[in-house]
GUVEXPA-406512 format. One record per residue (C-alpha): residue in one letter; x, y, z; residue number from 1. Coordinates in Angstrom, 1 decimal, decimal comma, padded with zeros to 4 digits. Layout:
// residues N
@aa: A	c1: X	c2: Y	c3: Z	i: NUM .
...
This chain:
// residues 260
@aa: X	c1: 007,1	c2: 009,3	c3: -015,4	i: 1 .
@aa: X	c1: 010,7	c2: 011,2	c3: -015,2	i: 2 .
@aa: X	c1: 010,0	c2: 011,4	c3: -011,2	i: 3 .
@aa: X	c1: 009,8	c2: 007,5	c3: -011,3	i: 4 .
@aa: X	c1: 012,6	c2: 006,4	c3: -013,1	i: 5 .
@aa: X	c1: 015,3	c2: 008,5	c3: -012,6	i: 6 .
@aa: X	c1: 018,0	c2: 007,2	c3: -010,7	i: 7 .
@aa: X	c1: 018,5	c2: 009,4	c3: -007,8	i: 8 .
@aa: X	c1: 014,4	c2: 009,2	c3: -007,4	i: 9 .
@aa: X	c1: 014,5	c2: 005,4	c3: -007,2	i: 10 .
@aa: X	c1: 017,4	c2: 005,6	c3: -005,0	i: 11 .
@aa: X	c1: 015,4	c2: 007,7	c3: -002,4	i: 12 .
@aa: X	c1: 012,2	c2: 005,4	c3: -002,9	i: 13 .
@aa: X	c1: 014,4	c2: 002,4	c3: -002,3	i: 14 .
@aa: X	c1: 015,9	c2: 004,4	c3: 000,9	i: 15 .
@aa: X	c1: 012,6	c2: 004,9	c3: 002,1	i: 16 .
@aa: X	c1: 011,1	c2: 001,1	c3: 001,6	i: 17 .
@aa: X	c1: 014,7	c2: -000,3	c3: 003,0	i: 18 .
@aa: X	c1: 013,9	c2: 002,2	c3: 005,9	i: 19 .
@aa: X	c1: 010,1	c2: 001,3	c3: 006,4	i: 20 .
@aa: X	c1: 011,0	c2: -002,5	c3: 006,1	i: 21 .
@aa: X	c1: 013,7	c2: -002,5	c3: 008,7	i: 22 .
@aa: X	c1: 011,7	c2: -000,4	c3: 011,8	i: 23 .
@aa: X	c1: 008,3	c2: -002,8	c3: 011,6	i: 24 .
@aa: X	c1: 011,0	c2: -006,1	c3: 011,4	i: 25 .
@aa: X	c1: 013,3	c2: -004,9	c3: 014,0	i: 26 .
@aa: X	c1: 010,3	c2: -004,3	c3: 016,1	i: 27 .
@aa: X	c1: 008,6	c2: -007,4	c3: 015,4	i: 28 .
@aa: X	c1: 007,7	c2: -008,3	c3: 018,7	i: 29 .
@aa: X	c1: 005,5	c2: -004,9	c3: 018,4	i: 30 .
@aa: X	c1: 005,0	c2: -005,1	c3: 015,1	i: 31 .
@aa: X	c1: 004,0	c2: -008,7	c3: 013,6	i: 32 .
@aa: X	c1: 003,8	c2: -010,4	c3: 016,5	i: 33 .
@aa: X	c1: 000,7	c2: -009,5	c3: 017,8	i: 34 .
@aa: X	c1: -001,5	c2: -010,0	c3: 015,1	i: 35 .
@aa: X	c1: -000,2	c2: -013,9	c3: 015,3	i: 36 .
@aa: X	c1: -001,6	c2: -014,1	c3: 019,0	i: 37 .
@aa: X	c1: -004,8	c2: -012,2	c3: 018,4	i: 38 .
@aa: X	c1: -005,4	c2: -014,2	c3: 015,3	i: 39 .
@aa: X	c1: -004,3	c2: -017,3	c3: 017,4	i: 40 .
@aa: X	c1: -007,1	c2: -016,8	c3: 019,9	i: 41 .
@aa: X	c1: -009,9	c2: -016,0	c3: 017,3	i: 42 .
@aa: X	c1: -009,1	c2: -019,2	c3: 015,6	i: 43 .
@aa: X	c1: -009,2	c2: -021,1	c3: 019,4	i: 44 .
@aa: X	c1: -012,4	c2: -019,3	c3: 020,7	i: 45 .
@aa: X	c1: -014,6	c2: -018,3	c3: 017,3	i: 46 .
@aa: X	c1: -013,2	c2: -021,4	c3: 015,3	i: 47 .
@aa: X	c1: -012,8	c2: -024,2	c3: 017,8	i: 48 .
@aa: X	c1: -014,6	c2: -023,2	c3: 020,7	i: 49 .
@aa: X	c1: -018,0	c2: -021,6	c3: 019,3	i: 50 .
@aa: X	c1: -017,5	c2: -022,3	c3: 016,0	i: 51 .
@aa: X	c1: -017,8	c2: -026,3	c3: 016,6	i: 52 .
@aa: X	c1: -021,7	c2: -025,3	c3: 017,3	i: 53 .
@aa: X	c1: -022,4	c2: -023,5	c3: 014,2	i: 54 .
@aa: X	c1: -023,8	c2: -024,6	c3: 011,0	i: 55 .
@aa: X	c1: -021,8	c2: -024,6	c3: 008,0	i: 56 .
@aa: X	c1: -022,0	c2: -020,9	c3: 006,1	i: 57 .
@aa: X	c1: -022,7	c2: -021,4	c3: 002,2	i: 58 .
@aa: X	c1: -021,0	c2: -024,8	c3: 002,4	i: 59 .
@aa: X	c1: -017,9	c2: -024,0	c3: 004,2	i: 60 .
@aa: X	c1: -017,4	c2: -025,0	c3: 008,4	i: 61 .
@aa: X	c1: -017,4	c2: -021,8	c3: 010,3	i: 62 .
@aa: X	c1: -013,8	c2: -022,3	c3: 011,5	i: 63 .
@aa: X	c1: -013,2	c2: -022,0	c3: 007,2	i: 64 .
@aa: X	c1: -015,5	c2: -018,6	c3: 006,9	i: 65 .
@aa: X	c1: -013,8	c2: -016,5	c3: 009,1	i: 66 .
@aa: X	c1: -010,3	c2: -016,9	c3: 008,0	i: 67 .
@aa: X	c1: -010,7	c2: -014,8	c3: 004,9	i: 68 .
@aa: X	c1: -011,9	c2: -012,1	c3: 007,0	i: 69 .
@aa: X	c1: -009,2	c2: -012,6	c3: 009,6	i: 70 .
@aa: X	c1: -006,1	c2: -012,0	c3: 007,1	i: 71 .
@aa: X	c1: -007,9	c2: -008,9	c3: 005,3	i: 72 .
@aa: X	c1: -007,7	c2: -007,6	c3: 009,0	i: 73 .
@aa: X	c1: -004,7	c2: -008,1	c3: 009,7	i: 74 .
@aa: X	c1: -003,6	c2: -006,2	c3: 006,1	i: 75 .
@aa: X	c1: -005,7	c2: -003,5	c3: 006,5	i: 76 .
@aa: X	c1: -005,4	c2: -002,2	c3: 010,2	i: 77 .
@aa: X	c1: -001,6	c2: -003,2	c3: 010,1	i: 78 .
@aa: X	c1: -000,6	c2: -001,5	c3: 006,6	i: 79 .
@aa: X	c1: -002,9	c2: 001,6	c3: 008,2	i: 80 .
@aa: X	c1: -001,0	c2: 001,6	c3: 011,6	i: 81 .
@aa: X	c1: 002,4	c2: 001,1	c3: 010,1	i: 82 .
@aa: X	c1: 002,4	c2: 004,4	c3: 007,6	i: 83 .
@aa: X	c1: 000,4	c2: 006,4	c3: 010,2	i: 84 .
@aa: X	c1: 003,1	c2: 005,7	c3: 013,2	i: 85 .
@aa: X	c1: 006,0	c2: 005,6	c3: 011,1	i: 86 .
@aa: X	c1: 005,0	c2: 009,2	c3: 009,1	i: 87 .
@aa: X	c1: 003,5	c2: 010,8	c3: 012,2	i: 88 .
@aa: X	c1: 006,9	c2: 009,8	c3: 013,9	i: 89 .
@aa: X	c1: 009,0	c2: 011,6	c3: 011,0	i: 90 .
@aa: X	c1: 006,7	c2: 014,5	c3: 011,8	i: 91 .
@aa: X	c1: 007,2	c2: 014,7	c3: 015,2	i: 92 .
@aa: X	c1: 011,3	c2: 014,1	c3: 015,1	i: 93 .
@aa: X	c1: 011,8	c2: 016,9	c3: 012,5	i: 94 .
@aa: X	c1: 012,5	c2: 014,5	c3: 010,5	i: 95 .
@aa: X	c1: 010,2	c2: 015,0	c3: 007,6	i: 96 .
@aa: X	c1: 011,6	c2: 018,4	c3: 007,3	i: 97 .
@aa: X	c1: 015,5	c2: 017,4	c3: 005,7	i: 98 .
@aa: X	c1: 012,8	c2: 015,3	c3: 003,4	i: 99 .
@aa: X	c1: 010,4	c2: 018,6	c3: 002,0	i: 100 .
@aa: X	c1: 013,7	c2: 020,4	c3: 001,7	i: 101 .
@aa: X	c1: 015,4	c2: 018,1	c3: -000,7	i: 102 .
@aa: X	c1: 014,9	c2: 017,6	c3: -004,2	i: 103 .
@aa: X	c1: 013,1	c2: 014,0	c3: -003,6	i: 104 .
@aa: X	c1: 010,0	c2: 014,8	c3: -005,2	i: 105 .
@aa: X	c1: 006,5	c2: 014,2	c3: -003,0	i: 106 .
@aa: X	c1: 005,3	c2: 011,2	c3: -005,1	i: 107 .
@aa: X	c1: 008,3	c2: 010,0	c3: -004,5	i: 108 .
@aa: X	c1: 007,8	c2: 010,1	c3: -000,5	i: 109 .
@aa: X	c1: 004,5	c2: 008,9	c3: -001,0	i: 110 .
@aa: X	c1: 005,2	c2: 006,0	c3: -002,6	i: 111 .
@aa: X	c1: 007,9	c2: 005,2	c3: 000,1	i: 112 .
@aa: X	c1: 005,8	c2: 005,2	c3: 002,9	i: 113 .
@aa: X	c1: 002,6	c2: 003,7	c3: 001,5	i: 114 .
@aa: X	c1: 004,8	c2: 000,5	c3: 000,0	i: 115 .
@aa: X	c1: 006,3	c2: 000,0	c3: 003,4	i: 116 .
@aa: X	c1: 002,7	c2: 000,2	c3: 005,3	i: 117 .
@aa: X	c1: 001,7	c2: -002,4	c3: 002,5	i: 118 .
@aa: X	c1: 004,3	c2: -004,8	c3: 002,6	i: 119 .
@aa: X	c1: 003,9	c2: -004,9	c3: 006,2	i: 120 .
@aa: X	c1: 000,3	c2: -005,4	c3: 006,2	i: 121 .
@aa: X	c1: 000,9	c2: -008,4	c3: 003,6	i: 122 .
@aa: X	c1: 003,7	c2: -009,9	c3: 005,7	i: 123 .
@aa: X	c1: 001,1	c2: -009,9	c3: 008,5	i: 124 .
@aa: X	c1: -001,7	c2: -011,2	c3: 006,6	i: 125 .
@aa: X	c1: 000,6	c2: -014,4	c3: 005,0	i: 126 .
@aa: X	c1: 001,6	c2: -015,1	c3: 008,9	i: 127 .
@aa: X	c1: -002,2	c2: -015,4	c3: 009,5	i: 128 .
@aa: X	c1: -002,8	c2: -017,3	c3: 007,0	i: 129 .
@aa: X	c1: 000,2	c2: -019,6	c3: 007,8	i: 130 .
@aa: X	c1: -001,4	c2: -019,9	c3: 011,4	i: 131 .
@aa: X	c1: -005,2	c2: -020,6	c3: 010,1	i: 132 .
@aa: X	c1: -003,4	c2: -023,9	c3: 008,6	i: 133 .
@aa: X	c1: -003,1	c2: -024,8	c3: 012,0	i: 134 .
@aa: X	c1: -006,9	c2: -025,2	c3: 012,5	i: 135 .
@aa: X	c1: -008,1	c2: -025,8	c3: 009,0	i: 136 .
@aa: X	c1: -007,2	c2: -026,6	c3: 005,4	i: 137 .
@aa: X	c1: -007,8	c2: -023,8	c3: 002,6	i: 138 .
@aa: X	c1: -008,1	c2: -024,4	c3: -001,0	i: 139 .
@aa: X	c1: -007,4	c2: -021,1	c3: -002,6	i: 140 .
@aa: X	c1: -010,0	c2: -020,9	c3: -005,2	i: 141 .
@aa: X	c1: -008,6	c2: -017,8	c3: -006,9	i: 142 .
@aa: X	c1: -004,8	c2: -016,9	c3: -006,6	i: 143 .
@aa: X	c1: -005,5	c2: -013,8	c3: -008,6	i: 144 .
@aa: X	c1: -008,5	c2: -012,5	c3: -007,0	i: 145 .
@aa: X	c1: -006,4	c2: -013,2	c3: -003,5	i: 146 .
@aa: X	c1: -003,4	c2: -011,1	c3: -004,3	i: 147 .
@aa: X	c1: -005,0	c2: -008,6	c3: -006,7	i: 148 .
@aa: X	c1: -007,3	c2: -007,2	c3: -003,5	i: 149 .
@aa: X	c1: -004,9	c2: -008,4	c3: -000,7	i: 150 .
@aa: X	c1: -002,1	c2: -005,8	c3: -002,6	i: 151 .
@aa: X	c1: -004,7	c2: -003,1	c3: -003,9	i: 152 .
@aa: X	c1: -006,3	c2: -003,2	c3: -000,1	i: 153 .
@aa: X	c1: -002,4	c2: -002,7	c3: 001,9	i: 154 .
@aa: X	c1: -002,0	c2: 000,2	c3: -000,4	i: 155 .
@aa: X	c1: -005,1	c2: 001,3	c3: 000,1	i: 156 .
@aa: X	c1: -005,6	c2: 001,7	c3: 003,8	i: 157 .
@aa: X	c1: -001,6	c2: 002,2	c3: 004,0	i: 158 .
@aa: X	c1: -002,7	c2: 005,7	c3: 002,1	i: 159 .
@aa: X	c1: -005,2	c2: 006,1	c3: 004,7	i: 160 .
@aa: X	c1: -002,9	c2: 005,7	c3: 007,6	i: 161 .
@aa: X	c1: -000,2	c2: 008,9	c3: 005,7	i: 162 .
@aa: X	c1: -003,2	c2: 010,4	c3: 005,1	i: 163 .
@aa: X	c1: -004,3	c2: 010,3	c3: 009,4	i: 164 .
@aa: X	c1: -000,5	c2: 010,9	c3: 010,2	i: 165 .
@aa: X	c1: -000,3	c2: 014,4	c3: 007,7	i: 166 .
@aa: X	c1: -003,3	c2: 015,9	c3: 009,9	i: 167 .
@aa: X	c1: -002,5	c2: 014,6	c3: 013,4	i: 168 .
@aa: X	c1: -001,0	c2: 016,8	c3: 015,8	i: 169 .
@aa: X	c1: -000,4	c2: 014,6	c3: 018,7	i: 170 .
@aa: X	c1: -000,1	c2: 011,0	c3: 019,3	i: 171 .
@aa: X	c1: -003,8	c2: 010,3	c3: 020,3	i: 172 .
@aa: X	c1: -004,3	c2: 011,6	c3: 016,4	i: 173 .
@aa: X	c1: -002,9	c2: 008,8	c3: 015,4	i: 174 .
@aa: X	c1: -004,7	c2: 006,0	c3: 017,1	i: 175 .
@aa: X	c1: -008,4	c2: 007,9	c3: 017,1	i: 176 .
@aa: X	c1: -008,9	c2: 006,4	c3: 013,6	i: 177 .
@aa: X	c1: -008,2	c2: 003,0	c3: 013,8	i: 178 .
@aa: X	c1: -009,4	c2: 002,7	c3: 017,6	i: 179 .
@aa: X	c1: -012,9	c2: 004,5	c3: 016,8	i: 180 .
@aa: X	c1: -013,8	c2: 003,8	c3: 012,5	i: 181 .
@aa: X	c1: -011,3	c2: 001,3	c3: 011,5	i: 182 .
@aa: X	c1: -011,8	c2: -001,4	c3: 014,2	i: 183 .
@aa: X	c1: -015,8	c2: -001,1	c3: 014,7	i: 184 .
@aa: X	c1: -015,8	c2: -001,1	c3: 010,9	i: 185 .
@aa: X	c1: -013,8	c2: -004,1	c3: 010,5	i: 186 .
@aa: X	c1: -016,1	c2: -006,3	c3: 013,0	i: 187 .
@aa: X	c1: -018,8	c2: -004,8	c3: 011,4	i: 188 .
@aa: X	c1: -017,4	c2: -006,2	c3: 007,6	i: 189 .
@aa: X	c1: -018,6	c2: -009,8	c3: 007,2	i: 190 .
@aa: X	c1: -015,8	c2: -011,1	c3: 009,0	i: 191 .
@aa: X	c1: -017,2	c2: -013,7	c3: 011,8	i: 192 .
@aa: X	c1: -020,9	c2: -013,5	c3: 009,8	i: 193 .
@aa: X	c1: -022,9	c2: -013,0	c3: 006,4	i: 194 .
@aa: X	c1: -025,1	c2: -010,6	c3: 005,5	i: 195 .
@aa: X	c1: -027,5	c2: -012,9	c3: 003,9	i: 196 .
@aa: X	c1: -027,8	c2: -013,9	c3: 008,0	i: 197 .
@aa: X	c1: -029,2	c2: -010,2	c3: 008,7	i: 198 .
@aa: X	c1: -032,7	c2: -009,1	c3: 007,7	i: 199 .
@aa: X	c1: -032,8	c2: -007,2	c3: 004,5	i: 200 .
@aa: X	c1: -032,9	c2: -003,6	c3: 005,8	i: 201 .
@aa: X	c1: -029,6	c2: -004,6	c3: 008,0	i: 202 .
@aa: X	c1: -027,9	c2: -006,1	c3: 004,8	i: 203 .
@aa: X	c1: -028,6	c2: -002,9	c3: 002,8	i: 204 .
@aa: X	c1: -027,0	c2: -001,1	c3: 006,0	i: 205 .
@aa: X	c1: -023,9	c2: -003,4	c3: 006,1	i: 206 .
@aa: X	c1: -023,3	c2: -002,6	c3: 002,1	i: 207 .
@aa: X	c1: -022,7	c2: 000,2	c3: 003,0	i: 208 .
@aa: X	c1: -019,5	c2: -001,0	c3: 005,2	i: 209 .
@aa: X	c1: -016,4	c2: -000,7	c3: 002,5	i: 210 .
@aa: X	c1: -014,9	c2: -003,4	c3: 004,6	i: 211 .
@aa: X	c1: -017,5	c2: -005,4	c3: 004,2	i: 212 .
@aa: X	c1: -016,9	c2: -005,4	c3: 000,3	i: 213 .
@aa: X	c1: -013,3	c2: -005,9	c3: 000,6	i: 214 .
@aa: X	c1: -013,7	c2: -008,5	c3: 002,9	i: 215 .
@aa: X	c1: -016,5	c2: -010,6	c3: 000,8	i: 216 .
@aa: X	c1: -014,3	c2: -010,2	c3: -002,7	i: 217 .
@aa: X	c1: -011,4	c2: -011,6	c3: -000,6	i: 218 .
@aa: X	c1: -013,4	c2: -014,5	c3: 000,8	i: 219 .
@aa: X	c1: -014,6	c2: -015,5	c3: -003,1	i: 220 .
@aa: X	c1: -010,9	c2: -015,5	c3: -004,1	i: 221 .
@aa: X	c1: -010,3	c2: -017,9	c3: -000,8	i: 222 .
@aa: X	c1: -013,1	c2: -020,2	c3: -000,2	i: 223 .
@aa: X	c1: -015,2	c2: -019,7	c3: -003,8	i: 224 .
@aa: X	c1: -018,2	c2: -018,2	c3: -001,7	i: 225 .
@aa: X	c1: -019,1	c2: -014,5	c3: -001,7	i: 226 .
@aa: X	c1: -022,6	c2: -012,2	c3: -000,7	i: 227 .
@aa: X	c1: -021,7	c2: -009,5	c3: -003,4	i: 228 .
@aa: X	c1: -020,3	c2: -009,4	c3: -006,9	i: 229 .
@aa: X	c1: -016,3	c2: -009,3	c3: -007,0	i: 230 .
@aa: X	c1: -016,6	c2: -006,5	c3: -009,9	i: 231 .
@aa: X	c1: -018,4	c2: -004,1	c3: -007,5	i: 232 .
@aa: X	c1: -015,5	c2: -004,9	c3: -004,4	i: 233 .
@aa: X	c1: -013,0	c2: -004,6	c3: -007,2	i: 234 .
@aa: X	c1: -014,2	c2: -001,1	c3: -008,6	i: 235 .
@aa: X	c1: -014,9	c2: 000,1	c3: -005,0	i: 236 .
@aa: X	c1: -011,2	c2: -000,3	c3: -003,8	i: 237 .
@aa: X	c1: -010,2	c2: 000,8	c3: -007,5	i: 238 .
@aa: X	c1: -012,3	c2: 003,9	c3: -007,2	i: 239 .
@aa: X	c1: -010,8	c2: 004,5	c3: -003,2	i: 240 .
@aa: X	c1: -007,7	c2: 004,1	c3: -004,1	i: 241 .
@aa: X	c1: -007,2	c2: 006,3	c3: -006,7	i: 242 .
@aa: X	c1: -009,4	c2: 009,1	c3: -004,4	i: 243 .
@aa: X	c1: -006,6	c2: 008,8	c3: -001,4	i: 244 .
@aa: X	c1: -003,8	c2: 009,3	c3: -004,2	i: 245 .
@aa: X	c1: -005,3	c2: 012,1	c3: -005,5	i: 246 .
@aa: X	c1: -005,8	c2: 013,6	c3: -001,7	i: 247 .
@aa: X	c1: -002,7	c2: 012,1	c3: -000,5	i: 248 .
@aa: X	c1: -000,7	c2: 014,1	c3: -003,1	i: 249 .
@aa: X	c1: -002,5	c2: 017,4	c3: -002,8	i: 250 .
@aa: X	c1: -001,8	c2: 017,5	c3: 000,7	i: 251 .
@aa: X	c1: 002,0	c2: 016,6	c3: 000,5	i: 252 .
@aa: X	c1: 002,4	c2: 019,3	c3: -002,5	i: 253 .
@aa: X	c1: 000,6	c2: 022,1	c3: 000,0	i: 254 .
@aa: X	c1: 002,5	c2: 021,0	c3: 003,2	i: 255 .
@aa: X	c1: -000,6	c2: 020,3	c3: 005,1	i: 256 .
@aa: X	c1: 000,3	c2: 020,0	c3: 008,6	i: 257 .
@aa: X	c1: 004,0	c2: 019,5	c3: 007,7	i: 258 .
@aa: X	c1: 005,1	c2: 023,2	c3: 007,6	i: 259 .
@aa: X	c1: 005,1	c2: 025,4	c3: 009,7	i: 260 .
């Protein structure tokens, strides 16, 4: 707890976060931007466009359905992309080195990175949200349910994305991840359909998606409506998360891929 609280540790985990915070909003147009036009168009062609021409989905309009699944996107792939650039880039500066040789202990540099990937991927997921208001009206169901998995997912796949940038060696390590698992994952996770459409061997397959869990408990805190039971989406990111921080910290403490 010592390596928490002390003052010279929080000053280096605030150093870190202030760091982190000020790159992705400096670089907004690269950074936050995007998501807001991708988001934008899903809304115009999957909402308006084909949406119009499908039936309601467990009571909500179609254009209501997906925007659940479009914010948890947006947290997940951009608290993932911001720690795995951002970390990968210390690595390949040299930069990460004045870090391993100082007294700031490796939680500590953890904790700095993955908050900073996480607040990110929330601050992209609220401005998704803001836009969905645009198109439709939501009536959060469950603020606690919304923020508990929103926050718990950022951290999550914000671990995930140090955890990519600790073993890449080159830029195209980086983006092999979230180009080739995370994104066929994520359209593949409940987001523009639900499972109880699919026939019951493809709904045991898509169970199987983690997405698809994390996207279905986040829908029941938004729209009420969910294919699986919150406890089990809960418990799974729970059960993830704690997995990457055990990982995460083993790695950091045997300078995997960070000395040389």
């Amino acid at each position: 707890m010592n390596l928490i609280i002390s003052y010279p540790n929080r000053v280096a985990l605030y150093t870190i976060l202030r760091k982190e915070t000020t790159r992705f909003l400096r670089i907004w147009t690269q950074t936050l931007l995007p998501s807001a036009i991708t988001s934008t168009l899903y809304f115009i062609i999957f909402g308006k466009l084909i949406g119009s021409q499908i039936q309601p989905i467990h009571g909500v309009s179609y254009m209501q359905y997906i925007v659940p699944g479009l914010v948890m996107q947006a947290i997940m792939l951009n608290a993932y992309s911001n720690t795995s650039s951002s970390f990968f880039g210390a690595k390949f500066s040299r930069s990460v080195e004045e870090m391993l040789v100082s007294s700031m202990p490796d939680l500590t540099i953890m904790l700095g990175y993955t908050a900073g990937g996480a607040l990110r991927g929330i601050l992209t997921g609220c401005i998704v949200l803001m836009i969905s208001m645009l198109f439709t009206h939501i009536h959060i169901q469950s603020f606690t349910i919304v923020i508990l998995m929103a926050v718990l997912s950022a951290l999550l796949f914000s671990l995930g994305g140090l955890i990519n940038a600790i073993f890449a060696k080159k830029f195209d390590d980086v983006s092999f991840v979230p180009t080739f698992i995370l994104t066929p994952l994520t359209y593949l996770g409940g987001i523009f359909f639900s499972i109880s459409q699919l026939s019951p061997f493809w709904q045991k397959v898509a169970l199987l998606n983690p997405i698809l869990n994390i996207v279905d408990t986040f829908r029941q805190g938004m729209l009420g409506t969910s294919d699986i039971d919150v406890r089990f989406g809960f418990l799974l990111v729970t059960v993830l998360f704690l997995i990457l921080i055990g990982w995460c910290m083993m790695l950091l403490r045997r300078g995997t891929g960070l000395r040389t």
